[in-house]
C-alpha positions in Angstrom: 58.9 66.5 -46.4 57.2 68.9 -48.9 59.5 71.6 -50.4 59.9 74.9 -48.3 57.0 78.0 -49.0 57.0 81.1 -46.5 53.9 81.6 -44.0 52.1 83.6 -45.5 52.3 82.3 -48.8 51.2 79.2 -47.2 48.3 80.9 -45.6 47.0 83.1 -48.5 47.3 79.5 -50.6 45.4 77.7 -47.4 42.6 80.3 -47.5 41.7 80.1 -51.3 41.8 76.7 -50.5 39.4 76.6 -47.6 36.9 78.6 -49.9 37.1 76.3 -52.7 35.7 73.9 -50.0 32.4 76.3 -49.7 32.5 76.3 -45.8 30.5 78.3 -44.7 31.1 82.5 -44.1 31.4 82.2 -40.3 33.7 79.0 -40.5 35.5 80.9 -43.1 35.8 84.3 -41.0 37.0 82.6 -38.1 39.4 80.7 -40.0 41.0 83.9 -42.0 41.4 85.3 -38.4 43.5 83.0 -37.3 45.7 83.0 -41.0 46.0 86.1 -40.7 47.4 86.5 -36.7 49.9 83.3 -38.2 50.8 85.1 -41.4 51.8 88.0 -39.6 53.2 86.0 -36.6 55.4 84.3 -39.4 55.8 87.0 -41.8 58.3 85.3 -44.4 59.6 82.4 -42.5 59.8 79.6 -43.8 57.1 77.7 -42.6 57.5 74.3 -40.5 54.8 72.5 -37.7 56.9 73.6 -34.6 56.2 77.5 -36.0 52.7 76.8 -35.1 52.7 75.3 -32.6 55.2 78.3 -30.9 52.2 80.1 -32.1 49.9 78.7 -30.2 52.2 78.7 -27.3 52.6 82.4 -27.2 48.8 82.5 -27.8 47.3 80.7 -25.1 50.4 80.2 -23.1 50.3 77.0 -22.7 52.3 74.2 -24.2 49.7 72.2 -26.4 51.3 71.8 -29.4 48.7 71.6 -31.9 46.1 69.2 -29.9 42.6 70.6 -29.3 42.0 70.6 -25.2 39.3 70.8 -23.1 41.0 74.1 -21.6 39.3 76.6 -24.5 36.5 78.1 -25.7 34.5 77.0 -29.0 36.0 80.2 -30.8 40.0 79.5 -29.0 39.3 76.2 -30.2 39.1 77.5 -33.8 43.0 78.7 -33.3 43.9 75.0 -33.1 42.0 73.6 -35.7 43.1 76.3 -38.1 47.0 75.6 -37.3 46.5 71.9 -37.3 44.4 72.1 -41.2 47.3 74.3 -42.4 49.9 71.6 -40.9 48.0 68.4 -42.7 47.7 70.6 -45.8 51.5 71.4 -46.3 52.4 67.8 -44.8 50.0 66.4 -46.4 48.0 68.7 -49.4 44.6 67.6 -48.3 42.3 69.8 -45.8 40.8 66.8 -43.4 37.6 68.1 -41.9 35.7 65.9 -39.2 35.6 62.0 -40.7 35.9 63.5 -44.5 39.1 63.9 -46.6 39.4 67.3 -49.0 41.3 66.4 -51.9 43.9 63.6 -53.1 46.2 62.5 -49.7 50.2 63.0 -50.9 52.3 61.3 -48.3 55.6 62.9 -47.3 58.5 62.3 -49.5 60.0 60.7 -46.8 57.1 58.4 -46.1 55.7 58.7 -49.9 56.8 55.1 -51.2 56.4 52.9 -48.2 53.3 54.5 -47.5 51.4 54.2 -50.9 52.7 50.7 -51.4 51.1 50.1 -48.1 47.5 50.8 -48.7 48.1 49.8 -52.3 48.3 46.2 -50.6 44.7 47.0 -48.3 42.7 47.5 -51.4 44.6 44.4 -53.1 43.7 42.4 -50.0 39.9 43.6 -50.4 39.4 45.5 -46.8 36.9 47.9 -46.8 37.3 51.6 -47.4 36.1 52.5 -44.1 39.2 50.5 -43.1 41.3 51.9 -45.1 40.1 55.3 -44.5 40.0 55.1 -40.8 44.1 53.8 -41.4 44.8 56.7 -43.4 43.7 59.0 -40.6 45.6 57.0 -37.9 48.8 57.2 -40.0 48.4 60.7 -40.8 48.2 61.7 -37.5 51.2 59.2 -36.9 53.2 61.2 -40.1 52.2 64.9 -38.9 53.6 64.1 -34.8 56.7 62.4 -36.1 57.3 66.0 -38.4 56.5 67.9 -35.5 59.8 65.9 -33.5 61.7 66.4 -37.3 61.7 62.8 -38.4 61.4 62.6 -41.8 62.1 59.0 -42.5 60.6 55.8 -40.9 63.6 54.5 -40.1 64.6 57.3 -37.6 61.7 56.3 -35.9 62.1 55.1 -32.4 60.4 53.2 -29.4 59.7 56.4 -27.5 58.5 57.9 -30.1 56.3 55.4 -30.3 55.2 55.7 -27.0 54.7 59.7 -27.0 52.5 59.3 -29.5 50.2 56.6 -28.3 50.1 58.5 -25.3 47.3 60.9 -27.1 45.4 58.0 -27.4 44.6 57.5 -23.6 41.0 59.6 -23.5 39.6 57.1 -26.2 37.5 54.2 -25.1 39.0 51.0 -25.0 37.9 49.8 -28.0 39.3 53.1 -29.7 42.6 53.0 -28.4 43.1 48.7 -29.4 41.4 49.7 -33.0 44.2 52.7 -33.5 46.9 49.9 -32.1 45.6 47.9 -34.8 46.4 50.1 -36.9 49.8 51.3 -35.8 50.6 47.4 -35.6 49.8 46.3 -39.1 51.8 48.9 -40.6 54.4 48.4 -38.2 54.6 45.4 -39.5 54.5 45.9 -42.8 57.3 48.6 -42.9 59.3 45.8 -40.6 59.3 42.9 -43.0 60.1 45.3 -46.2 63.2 46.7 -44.4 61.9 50.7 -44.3 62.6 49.6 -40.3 65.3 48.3 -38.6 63.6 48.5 -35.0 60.2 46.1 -34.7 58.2 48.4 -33.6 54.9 46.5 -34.2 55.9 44.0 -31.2 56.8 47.3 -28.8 53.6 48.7 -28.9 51.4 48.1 -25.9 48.1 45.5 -25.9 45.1 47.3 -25.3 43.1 46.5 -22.2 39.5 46.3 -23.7 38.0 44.5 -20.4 35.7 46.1 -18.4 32.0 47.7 -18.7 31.1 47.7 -22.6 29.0 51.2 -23.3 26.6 50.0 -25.5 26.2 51.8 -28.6 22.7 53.8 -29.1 19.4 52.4 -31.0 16.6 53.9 -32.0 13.1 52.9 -32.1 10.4 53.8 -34.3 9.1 57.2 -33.0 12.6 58.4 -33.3 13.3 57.0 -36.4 9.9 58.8 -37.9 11.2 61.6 -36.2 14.4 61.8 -38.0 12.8 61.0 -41.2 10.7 64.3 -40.5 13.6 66.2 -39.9 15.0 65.9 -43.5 13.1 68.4 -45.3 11.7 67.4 -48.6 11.8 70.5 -51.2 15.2 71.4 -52.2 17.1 68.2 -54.1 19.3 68.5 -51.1 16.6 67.9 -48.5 15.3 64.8 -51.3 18.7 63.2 -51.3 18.6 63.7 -47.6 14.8 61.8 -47.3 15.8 59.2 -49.8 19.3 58.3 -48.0 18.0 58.0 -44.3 14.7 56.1 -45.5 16.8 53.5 -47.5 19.7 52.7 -44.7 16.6 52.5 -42.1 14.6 49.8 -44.5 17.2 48.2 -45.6 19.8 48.3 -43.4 22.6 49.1 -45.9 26.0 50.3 -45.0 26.8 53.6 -46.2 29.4 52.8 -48.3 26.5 50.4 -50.3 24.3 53.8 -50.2 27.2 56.1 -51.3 27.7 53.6 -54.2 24.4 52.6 -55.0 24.1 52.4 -59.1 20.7 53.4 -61.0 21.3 50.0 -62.4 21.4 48.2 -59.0 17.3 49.0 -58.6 15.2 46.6 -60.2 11.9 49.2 -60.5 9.6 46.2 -62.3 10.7 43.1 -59.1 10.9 46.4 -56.5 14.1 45.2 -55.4 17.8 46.2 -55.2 21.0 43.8 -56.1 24.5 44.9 -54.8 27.9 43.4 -54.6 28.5 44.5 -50.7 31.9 46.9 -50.5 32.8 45.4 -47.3 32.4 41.7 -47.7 32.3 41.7 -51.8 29.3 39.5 -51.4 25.7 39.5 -53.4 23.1 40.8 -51.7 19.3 41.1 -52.9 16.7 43.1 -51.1 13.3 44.1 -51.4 12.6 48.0 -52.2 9.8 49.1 -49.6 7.1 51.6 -50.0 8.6 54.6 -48.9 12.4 53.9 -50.0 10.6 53.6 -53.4 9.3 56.6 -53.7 11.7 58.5 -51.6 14.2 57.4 -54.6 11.8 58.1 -57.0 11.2 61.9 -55.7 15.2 62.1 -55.6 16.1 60.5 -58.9 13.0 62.6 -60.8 13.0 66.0 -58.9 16.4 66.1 -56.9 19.0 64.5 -58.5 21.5 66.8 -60.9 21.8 66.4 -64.3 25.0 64.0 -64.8 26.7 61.4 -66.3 27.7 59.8 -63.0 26.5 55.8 -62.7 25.4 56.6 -58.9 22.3 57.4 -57.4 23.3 60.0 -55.1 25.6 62.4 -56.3 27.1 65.3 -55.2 24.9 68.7 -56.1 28.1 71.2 -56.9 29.7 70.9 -60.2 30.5 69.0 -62.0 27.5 66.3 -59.7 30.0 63.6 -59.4 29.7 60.7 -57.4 30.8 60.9 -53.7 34.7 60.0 -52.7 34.6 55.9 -52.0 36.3 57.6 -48.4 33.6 59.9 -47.6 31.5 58.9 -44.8 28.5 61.3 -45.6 28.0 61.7 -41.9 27.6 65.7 -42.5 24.5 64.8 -44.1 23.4 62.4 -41.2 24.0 65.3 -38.6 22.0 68.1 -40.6 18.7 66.0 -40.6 19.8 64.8 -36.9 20.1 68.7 -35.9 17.0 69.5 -37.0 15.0 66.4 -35.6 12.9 66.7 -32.8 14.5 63.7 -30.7 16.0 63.9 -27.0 19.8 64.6 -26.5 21.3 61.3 -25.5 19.4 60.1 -29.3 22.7 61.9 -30.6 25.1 60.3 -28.8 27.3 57.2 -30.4 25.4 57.6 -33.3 26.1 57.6 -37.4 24.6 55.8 -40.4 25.1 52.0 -38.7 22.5 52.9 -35.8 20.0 52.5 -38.3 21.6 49.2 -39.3 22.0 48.4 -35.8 18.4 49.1 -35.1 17.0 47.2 -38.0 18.8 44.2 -37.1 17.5 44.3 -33.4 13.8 45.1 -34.4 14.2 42.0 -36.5 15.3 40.1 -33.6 12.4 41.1 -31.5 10.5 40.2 -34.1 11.5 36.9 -33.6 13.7 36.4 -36.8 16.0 33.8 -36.5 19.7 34.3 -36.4 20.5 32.8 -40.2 17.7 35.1 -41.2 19.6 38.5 -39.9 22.7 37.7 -41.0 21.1 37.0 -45.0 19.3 40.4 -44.6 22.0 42.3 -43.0 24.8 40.3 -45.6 27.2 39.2 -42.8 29.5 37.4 -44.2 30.0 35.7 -40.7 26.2 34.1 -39.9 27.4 34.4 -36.3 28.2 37.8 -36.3 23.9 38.2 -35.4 24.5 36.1 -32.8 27.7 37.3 -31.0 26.7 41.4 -31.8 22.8 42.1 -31.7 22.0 39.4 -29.0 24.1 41.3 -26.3 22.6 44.6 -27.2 19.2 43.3 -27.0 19.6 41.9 -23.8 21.2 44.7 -22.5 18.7 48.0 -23.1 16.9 47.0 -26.7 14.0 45.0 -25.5 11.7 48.6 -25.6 13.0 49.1 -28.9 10.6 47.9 -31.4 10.0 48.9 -35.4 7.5 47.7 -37.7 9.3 45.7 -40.3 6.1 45.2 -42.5 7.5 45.5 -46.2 5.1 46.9 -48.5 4.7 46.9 -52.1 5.4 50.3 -53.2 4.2 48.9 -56.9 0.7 47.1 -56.6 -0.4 45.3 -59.6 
């Protein structure tokens, strides 16, 4: 584990931190609140996990280690958050806010070598980022509760361990819990076969019952999707980049990784299309440039778009305007315009940059598109994947959903 600091050397470091980030001044006085009870709490102890969580024992009296309840208020629930950020960042020296990462992720000493050579084999095998993202955060979590119970090597790592921890899994869907399992299980597995285990822990782990009612995921039609375009404002490069993203991934029917890592070089302005080699499936993919993701790209690229050296299209507007982490999932943007669109409630709900994927590809099967058809538009790499996916949630609640797929010029001749 990382080398011993005092609390409130840990929490003055943590703060400049968390300001470097540019949260914002109430997330930041809220946060400094709860430093400054813990610094005092811990005065010039050395810190470790369990200290905060006896903090937050003594605080709320109630034993809930550092998991965020359903038992406090928004600004109690600010306590845990703070003590659970200032545990990943000494564990872990990265701040992990919602679905993003803050800075490089340093694995344990402990866990350090087995750990890195891990992923170092995802990206060699060619999974996706958001895979390998979603993995880190599984075994981070995994890392952080075993510190908590002082294991500081994988192979004091035990069965009921095991079990406690999965247990925090239970108010996930189905499908949440058996894609965490996944994940637990493949690097089970891994650190089995290269002898950093002696137990197989991979084969103790319980199967995930995914059976029963499926909720289907939400799609929107085309009202709501004009109404979240109107909800991205248009004047400051921020509110552009904004426009430019959610018009594209509801045209096209990109991923976000492909939008994240779009190239200026990718756009063909003069055959009004765009060529990409996919992140997820490393395949080709060609498709046309519409009307309005033209000139939305345009407006960003002319107007919006910083000053920089970086390759990408959308970049980020602090200093020094670099491209996007390949692991950031951009979904802050997606909720700012979605906050600020006029559409009902339950619109929100199960929602992130796929539902506009998800929608194109059922408007295209109301449309009467053929299976084949989808699946080249939508790059599957897996023609079936149309079939097996989209049919079921058309069936099911998108037959009112329609969207005009007319693709325009943007450039007449």
């Amino acid at each position: 584990m990382p080398g011993k600091v005092l609390v409130f050397e840990l929490c003055s470091e943590l703060e400049q931190e968390l300001i470097r980030q540019q949260l914002s001044e109430d997330t930041l006085k809220r946060y400094r609140k709860v430093l400054n009870e813990f610094s005092v709490f811990g005065g010039e102890k050395i810190y470790h996990q369990s200290l905060g969580t006896k903090f937050l024992i003594e605080k709320f009296k109630a034993d809930g280690g550092i998991s965020i309840t359903d038992e406090h208020s928004r600004s109690e629930t600010y306590y845990f958050k703070c003590i659970r950020i200032l545990a990943e960042y000494y564990n872990f020296g990265i701040i992990h806010t919602g679905t993003d990462f803050h800075g490089e992720l340093i694995w344990p000493e402990g866990f350090r070598s087995c750990t890195e050579r891990y992923f170092e084999g995802l990206v060699n095998d060619g999974l996706s980022y958001g895979y390998i993202n979603s993995s880190k955060k599984v075994i981070k979590d995994l890392i952080l509760y075993l510190d908590e119970k002082n294991i500081s090597d994988p192979v004091l790592i035990t069965a009921q361990h095991n079990d406690a921890f999965i247990k925090s899994y239970y108010k996930l869907s189905p499908k949440g819990i058996a894609t965490k399992l996944c994940v637990l299980r493949r690097y089970y597995r891994f650190l089995y076969l290269n002898q950093y285990i002696r137990v197989p822990l991979a084969e103790k782990l319980p199967q995930a019952n995914i059976n029963g009612r499926m909720k289907f995921p939400t799609v929107w039609d085309q009202e709501t999707i004009e109404k979240i375009k109107a909800g991205a404002e248009r004047v400051s490069p921020a509110g552009k980049r904004s426009y430019a993203m959610i018009v594209l991934a509801a045209e096209s029917g990109l991923r976000i990784g492909d939008i994240r890592n779009l190239k200026l070089t990718d756009i063909d302005w003069v055959q009004k299309k765009i060529s990409i080699i996919q992140g997820k499936t490393k395949k080709a993919l060609v498709l046309p440039l519409t009307e309005e993701a033209g000139w939305a790209l345009i407006d960003y690229i002319k107007n919006g778009r910083p000053v920089t050296d970086s390759p990408n299209v959308f970049v980020k507007h602090r200093p020094p305007y670099d491209a996007f982490p390949v692991n950031s999932t951009l979904n802050y943007i997606l909720s700012s315009v979605l906050n600020k669109s006029d559409i009902p409630p339950e619109k929100k709900e199960n929602i992130g940059w796929h539902t506009f994927r998800r929608s194109l590809a059922t408007m295209l099967l109301q449309s009467d598109v053929d299976m084949p058809t989808i699946s080249e538009i939508l790059g599957h790499s897996d023609p079936d994947i149309a079939g097996r996916y989209y049919i079921q949630l058309d069936i099911q609640s998108l037959k009112k959903c329609m969207l005009d797929l007319e693709v325009m010029d943007y450039v007449r001749e």
